[in-house]
N, C-alpha and C positions, 0 to 999 in steps of 0.2 A: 504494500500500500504506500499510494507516496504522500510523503510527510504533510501533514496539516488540514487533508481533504478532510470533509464534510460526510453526513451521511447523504445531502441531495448530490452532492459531488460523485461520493459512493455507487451512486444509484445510476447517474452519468457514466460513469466509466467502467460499471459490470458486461454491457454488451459495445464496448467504444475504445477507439483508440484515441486519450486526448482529446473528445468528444465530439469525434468520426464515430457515425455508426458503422459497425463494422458489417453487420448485414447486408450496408449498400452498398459493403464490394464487389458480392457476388454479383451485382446488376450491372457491375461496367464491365466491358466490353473490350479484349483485349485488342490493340493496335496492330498489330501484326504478329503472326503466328509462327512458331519457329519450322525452321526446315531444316531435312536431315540432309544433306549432301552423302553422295558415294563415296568412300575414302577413294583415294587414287590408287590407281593398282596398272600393271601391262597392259595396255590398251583402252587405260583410261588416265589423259595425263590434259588438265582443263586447261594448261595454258597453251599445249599443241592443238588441242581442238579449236579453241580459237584463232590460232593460227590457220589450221583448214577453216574455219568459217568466213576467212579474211579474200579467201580462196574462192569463196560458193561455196561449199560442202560443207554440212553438217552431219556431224557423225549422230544420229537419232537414237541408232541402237547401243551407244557409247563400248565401242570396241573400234578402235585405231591405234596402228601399232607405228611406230617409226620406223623407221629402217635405213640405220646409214648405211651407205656403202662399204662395202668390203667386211663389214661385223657379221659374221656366221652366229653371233651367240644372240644380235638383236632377231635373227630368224627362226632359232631356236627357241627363245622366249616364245618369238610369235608362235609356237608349233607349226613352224615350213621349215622341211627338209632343205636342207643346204645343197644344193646343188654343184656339180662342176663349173670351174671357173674357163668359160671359150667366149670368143671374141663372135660377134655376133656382126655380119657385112649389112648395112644400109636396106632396106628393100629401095627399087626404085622412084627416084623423082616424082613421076606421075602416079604415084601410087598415094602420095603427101601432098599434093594441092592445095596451095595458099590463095587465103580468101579473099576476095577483090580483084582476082584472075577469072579469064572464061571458064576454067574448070570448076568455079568456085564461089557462090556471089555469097556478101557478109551474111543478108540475111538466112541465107542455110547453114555457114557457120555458126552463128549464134544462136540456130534454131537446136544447132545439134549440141553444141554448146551446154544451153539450159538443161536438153536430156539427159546428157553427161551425168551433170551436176546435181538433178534431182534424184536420179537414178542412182549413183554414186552414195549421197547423203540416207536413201532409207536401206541401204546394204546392212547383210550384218555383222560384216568386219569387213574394215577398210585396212590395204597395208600401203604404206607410205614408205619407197627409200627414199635418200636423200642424198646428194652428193654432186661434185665437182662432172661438167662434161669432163669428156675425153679430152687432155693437154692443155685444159684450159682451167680458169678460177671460176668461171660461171655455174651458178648454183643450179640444180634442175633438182625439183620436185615433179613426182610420179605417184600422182593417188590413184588407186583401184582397189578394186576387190577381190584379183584373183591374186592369191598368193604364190602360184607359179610362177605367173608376169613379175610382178614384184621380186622374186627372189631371184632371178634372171637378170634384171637390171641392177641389183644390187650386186650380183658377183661379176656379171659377164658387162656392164656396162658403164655404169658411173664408177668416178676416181676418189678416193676418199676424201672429205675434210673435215675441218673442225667441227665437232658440234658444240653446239652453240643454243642463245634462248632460240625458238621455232620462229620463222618468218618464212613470208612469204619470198619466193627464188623469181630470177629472171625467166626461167623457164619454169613450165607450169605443164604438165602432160596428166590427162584426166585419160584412163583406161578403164573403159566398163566390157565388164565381158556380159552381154546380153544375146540371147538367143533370138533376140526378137529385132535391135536395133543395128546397123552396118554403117560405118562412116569413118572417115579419116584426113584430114587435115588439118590444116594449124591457121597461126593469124599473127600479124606482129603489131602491137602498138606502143605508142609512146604513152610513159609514165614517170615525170618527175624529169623530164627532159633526156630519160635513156629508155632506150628499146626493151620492150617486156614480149615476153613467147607465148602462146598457149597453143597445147597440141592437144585434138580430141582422135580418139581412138575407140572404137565400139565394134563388137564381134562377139558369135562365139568362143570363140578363142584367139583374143589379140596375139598380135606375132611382136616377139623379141624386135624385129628387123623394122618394125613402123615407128617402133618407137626409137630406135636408133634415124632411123630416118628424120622425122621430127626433132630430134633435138642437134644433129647434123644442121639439117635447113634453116631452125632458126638461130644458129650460129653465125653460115652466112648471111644471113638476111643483118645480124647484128654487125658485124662488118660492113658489110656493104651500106648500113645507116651510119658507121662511124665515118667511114671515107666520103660522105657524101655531106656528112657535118660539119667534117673539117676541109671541103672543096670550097663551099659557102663561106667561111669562117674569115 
């Protein structure tokens, strides 16, 4: 009891706090409710998801695994077989048709584009390697869902580098393996005053050699924008 109260005081402060009723707590209304977040685990890491969502793709069913280059043990984690390590030859030219060309107008690149990406995001694992093109420092991300594809390009095709927090790469290759959808080309545009890639790829079973293809082409294409930036210049 605290010192000096009253019996009408008493009588106050039997059902009160400080002469708050205490009854009319129960009647408010909390502000907002708490929520349980997933712990992070393999294939669930929310600052690479955000990174893919920066991308278009939202991982929905939250399984995306990373995959740098040349790590057999980020494969493993993923449960994909590590595959032999062979160099995989370009398929050809006309096979990767860039958008704004007669083989190619934007709006069905960006038609197939959004397929990609929607398709992509309700997958139920996406695997992601990541890594250096071939001889060069240019970063190439490759999201899909088949982890064959994925484990392919991580041994037989991109060059290791640092990892790092997740961002998005100059090159950007979206692989759906769909029974239903076929397509394949890329696109090149400016972003922050340098050349950015995006290569979409859709098959039953994309091939190693398209996506060596696409990330070849928008190589050149990113040369042939630097030499034409510094002809102007």
């Amino acid at each position: 009891m605290i010192r000096g109260t009253t019996a009408v005081t008493r009588a106050l402060t039997k059902n009160s706090f400080y002469g708050v009723n205490i009854r009319c707590l129960s009647t408010v209304s909390r502000v907002g409710e708490a929520h349980v977040f997933p712990r992070e685990r393999p294939g669930l890491d929310y600052k690479f998801n955000w990174s893919l969502n920066a991308d278009g793709v939202t991982p929905t069913k939250q399984s995306a695994f990373r995959l740098m280059a040349g790590k057999s043990l980020d494969l493993k984690v993923a449960g994909i077989a590590v595959p032999s390590s062979k160099k995989t030859k370009a398929a050809a030219a006309s096979k990767m048709p860039e958008a704004g060309t007669p083989e190619l107008s934007f709006d069905a690149f960006d038609s197939a584009l959004q397929v990609a990406k929607d398709s992509l995001s309700s997958s139920e694992s996406l695997y992601v390697p990541e890594g250096h093109a071939p001889g060069t420092d240019v970063g190439v991300r490759v999201i899909s869902n088949s982890p064959d594809l994925a484990a392919g390009v991580c041994m037989s095709l991109l060059e290791r580098m640092p990892k790092k927090e997740p961002i998005s790469q100059p090159i950007t290759v979206y692989v759906l393996e769909s029974s239903v959808e076929s397509f394949s080309g890329y696109a090149i545009e400016e972003e922050g005053g340098k050349s950015v890639s995006a290569v979409v790829i859709m098959g039953k079973k994309p091939a190693l050699n398209l996506v060596t293809a696409g990330v070849e082409l928008s190589l050149a294409a990113f040369e042939a924008d630097a030499a034409a930036a510094e002809a102007e210049a």
